[in-house]
C-alpha positions in Angstrom: -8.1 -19.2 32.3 -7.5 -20.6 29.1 -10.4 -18.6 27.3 -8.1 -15.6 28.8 -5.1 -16.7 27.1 -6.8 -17.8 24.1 -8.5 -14.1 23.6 -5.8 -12.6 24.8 -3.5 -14.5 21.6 -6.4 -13.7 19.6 -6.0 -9.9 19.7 -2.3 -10.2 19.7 -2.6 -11.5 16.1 -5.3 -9.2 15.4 -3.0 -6.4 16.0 0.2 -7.7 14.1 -2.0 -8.3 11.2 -3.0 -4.6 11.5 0.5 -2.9 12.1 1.4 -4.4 8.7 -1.6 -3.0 7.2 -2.0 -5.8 4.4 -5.5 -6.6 6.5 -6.8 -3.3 6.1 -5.4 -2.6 2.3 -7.5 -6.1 1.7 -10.7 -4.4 3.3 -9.9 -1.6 1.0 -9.9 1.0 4.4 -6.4 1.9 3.4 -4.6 3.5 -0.4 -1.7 1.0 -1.5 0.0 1.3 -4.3 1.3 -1.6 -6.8 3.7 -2.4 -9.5 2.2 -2.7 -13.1 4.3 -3.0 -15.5 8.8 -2.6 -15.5 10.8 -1.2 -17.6 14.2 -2.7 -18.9 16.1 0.8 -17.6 14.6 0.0 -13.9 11.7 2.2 -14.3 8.4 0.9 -13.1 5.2 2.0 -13.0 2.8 2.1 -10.2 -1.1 1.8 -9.9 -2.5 3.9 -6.5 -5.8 3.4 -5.4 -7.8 4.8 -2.8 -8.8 3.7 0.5 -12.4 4.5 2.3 -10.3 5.7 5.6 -6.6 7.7 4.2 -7.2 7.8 0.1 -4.9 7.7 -2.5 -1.3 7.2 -1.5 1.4 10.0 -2.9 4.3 9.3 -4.5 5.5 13.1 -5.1 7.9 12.5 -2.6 9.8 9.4 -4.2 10.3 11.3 -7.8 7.4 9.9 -9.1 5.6 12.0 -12.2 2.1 11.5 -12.2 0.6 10.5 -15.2 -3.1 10.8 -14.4 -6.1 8.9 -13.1 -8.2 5.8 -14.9 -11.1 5.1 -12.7 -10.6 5.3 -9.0 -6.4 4.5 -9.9 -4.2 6.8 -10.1 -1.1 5.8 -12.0 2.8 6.8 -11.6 5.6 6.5 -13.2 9.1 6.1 -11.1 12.4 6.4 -12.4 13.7 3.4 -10.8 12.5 0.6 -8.7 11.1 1.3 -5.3 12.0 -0.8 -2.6 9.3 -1.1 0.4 10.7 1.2 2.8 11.1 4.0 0.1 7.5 4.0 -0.8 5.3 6.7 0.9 1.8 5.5 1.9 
């Protein structure tokens, strides 16, 4: 019984850890994209890299202007600060 409950809490975790896809951005199976650098007007710029299983994140949709690729990153600049929640991965 308590190898049940001990599995069974085992793949709980497992699955929390994957809903909030920081497991799989660390195993590089996911895109993600970062802050670089921030500007004094709020600006920021962002760093995008690909993921072996959904690629390179967007951020056409958050009025972003892309300013082209260096290596497998793709980099972004935003006109203000993103907050989680606005970001589109």
């Amino acid at each position: 019984m308590l190898r049940i409950v001990a599995v069974g809490a085992m793949l709980v975790a497992l699955l929390i850890s994957i809903k909030e896809q920081r497991l799989l951005q660390r195993a590089n199976l996911v895109g993600y994209c970062s802050t670089v650098a921030q500007a004094e007007d709020g600006s920021e710029w962002q760093k995008c890299v690909p993921g072996r299983l959904s690629g390179r994140p967007g951020m056409e949709l958050t009025h972003c202007t892309d300013w082209g690729t260096h290596g497998d990153a793709e980099y972004w600049n935003c006109p203000s600060a993103l907050d989680d929640k606005a970001r589109r991965e």
